[in-house]
C-alpha positions in Angstrom: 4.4 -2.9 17.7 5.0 -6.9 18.1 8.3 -8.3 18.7 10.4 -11.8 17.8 13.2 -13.5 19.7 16.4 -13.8 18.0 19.4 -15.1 18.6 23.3 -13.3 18.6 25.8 -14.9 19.5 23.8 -17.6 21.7 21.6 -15.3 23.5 18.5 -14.7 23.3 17.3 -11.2 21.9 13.6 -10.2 21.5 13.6 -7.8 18.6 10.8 -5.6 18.1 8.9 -4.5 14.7 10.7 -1.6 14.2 14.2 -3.3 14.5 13.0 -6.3 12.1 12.2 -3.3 9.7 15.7 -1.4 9.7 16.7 -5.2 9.5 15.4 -5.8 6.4 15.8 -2.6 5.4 19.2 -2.4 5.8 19.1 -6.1 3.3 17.3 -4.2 0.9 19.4 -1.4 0.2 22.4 -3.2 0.5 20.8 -4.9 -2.5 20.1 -2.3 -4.6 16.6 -1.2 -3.8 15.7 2.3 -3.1 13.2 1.9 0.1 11.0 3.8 1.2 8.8 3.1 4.9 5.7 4.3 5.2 4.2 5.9 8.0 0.6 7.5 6.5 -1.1 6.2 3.7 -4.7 7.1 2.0 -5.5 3.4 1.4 -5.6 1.0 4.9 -3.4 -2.1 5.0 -0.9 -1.1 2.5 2.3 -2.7 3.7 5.0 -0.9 5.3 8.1 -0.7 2.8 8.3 0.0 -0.6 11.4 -2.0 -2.3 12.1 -0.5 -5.9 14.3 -1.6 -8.0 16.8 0.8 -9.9 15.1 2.5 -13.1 11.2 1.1 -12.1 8.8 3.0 -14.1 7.7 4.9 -10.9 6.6 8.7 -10.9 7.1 10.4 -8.3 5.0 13.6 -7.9 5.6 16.3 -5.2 2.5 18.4 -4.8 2.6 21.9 -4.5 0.2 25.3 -4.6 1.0 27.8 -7.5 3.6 29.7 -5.5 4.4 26.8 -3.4 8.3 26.4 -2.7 9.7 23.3 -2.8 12.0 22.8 0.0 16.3 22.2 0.1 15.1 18.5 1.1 12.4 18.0 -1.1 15.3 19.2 -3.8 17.5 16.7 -2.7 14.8 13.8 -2.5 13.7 14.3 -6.1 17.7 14.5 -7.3 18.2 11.3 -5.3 14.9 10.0 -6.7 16.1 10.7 -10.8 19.6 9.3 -9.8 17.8 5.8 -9.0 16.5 6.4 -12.6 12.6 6.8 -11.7 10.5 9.7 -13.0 9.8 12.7 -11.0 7.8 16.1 -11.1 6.0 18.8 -9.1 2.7 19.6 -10.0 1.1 22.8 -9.1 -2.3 22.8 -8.4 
């Protein structure tokens, strides 16, 4: 990861990528958006955060085999997910 120099309170700070991120992640959700950082992606040179607004038209989909279970997190992900008003469901193969 890079890095940048900042500066608090008159000294010089070199920040690196992932602080800049929880930076302006932190801006982000104290503005409303529901972010999301992503780590693995099928398509290269997608960016690294997702900002959504509240009530996007987004689907979420968890993915799952017949008699997969979805998991006390996964739960609480998709609850938090509706409560931001986007769409969710788990599809079973």
């Amino acid at each position: 990861m890079g890095s940048c120099t900042a500066y608090e309170n008159n000294k010089r700070v070199i920040m690196t990528e992932q602080q800049i991120q929880n930076k302006k992640i932190k801006q982000l959700e104290s503005e409303g958006y529901y972010v999301i950082k992503l780590t693995v992606t099928n398509k290269s040179g997608i960016p690294d955060l997702i900002a959504l607004p509240k009530k996007s038209n987004v689907l979420f989909v968890e993915v799952k085999r017949p008699q997969g279970k979805v998991s006390e997190l996964q739960k609480y992900r998709l609850k938090e997910l509706e409560n931001y008003g986007f769409r969710t469901e788990i599809y079973r193969g």
